[in-house]
N, C-alpha and C positions, 0 to 999 in steps of 0.2 A: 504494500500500500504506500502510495507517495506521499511523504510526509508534509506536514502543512505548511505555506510559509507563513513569516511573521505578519503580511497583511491581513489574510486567511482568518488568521488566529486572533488577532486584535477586531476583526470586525465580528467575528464569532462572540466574542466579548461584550462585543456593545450590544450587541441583539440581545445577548442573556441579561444583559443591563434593563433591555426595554421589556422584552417578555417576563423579568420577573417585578415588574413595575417600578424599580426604581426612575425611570425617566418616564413619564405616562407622554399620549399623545398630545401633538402643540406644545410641549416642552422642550428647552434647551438641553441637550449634552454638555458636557464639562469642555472645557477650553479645550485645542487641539497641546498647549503645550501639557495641561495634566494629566491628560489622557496617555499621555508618552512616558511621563515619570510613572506611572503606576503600572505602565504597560513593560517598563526597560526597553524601551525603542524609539525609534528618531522621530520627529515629527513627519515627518516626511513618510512613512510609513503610517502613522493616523491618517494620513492626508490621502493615502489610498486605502485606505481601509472604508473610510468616510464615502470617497467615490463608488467604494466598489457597494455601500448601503443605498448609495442616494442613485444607483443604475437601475436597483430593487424599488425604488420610492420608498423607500421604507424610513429614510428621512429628505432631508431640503435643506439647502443652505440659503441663508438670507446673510447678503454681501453686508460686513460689517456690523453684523448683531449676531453670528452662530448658525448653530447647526440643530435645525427641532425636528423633532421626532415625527412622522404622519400617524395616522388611525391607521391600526390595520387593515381593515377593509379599501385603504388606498395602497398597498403592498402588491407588489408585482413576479415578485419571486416562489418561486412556486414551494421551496425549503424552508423559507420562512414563514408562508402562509398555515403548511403545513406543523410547523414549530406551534405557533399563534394559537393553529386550531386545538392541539393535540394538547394543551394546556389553558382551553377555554377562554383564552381571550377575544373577544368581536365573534360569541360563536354563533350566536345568532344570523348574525352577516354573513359568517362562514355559513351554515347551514342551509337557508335561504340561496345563495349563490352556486350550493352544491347543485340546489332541486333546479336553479334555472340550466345548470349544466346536464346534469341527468333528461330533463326536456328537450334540450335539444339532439341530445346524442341518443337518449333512447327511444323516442318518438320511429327517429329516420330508420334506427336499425330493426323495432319493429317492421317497419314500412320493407325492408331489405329482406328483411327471417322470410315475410311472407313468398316469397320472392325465389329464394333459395333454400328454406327449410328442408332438411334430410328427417327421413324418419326417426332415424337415432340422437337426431334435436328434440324431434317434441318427446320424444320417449325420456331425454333427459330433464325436458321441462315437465312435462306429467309427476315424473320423479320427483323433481322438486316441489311441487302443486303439493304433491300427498306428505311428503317430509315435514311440509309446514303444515297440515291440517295435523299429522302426529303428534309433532310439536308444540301447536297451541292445545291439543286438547290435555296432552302434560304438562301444559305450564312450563315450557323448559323457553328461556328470554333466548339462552343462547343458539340454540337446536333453532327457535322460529329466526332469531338472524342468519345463520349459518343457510338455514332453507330458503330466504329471501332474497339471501345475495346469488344463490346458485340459481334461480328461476334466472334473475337478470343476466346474470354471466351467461345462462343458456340461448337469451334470447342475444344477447351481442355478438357470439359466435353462429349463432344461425345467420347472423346477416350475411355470412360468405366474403365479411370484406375485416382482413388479419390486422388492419390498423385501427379499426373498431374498439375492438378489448382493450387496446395499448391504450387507447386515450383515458379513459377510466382507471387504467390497470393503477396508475401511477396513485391515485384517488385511492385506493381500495381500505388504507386503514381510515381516511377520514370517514368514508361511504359505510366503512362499518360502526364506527361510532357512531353515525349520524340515523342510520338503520334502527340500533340497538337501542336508543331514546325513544325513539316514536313507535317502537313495537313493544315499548314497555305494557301499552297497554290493550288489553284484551279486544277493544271494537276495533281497535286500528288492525290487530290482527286478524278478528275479520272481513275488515275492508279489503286487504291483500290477499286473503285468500278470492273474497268472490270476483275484486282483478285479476289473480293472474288468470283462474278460469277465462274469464273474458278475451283477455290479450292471448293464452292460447288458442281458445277455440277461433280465434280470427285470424292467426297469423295461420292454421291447420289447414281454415277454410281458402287460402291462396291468395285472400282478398288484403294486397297490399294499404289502399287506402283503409280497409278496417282495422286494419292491424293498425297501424298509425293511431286508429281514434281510441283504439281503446288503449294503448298505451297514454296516450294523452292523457284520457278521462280517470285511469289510473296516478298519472305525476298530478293531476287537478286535484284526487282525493287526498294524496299524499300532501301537499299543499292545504290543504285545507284540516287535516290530523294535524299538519306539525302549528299549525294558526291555536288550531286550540288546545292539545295539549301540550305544547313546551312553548311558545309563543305569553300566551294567556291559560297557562295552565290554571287560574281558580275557577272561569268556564269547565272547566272539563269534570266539577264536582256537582251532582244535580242539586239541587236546593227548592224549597219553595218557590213554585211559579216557575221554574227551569227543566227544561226538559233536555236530553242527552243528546248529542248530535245525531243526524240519521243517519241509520247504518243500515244499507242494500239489504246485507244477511238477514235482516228482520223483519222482513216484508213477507207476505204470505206467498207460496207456492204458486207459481203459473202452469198449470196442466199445459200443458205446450211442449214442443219438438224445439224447447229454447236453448240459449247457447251458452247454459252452464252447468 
């Protein structure tokens, strides 16, 4: 492994400076000469350490007053995003930014699965369909994320196009934290079950545009779980005069040749 240089390593520093809240956002960092004395290094090396944060956005220098910190959610680095989330900082932002990535990338590749799906896709998605109905009905948080990521992983590799996964791939510990919050609780888990039925049986049925919508209509419910429970999580407690979000699964039976 190549070892770090001294920019590397000082900019490494200042991030664990702002991730652990010692400089919060719209705040000044220390002078470039203190940051050298405390660093044993030249200024001239802060001075690229500093470049190499402010290529990230992750700070801004203002000519003749310093160097302040941005929000996270103006962060452009994808290591430090990842840092931010993975220790809850802007994770709402993060979260939210997740589902608008997931929309657009898993929308399309429904749209693709339909297209190109092999048998031994939906067989892998079925798989995953019935792992997570196992799951919820044991209560097991991790068994229902684990089966949740696998439905999607199935439907991104059915789309036949190998740069697909990669885009995500990189995502996948945020995607499972972010997973793992909103399946904490029981209706969201059967919102996902009665989508992926849906998003399977249309991506089965050939029809690229349905595959599309109902992956769609799936990131909408998803979007609208994470609104009310982790968003506004004291909605998500019924009370006098409140009633529980609707949830599809609780609707009466349609005698029909329907599509779940």
């Amino acid at each position: 492994m190549a070892r770090k240089s001294l920019v590397e390593s000082v900019a490494e520093e200042l991030l664990e400076r702002i991730l652990r809240g010692e400089v919060g956002p719209h705040e000044a960092l220390p002078p470039e000469a203190q940051i050298a004395k405390e660093n044993e290094v030249s200024r001239l090396t802060v001075r690229e350490a500093l470049k190499a944060l402010q290529a990230q956005n992750i700070v801004r220098v203002r000519r003749g007053l310093g160097t302040f910190v941005n929000p996270p959610d103006e962060w452009t680095g994808l290591e430090a995003i990842l840092k931010a989330a993975s220790r809850g900082v802007a994770s709402n932002q993060v979260a939210l930014r997740l589902l608008e990535v997931r929309r657009m990338v898993e929308t399309g590749s429904a749209e693709l699965a339909a297209q190109h799906v092999t048998d031994e896709d939906l067989a892998a998605m079925e798989t995953a369909v019935r792992e997570l109905e196992r799951a919820h009905e044991a209560q097991d948080l991790d068994a229902v994320t684990g089966a949740d990521m696998a439905f999607h992983d199935a439907v991104l590799r059915a789309s036949g196009n190998p740069f697909v996964p990669v885009l995500l791939g990189q995502l996948s510990q945020l995607l499972y934290t972010e997973r793992r919050a909103t399946s904490a609780f029981p209706e969201v888990q059967r919102h996902a079950i009665r989508h992926h039925r849906l998003v399977l049986a249309a991506i089965a049925s050939r029809d690229p545009a349905a595959a599309r919508q109902a992956m769609q209509d799936h990131i909408d419910q998803t979007y609208e779980d994470y609104e009310h429970y982790i968003a506004h999580p004291a909605a998500a407690v019924p009370g006098p005069g409140r009633h529980p979000p609707h949830d599809p699964s609780s609707q009466p039976e349609q005698h029909s040749t329907g599509d779940d």
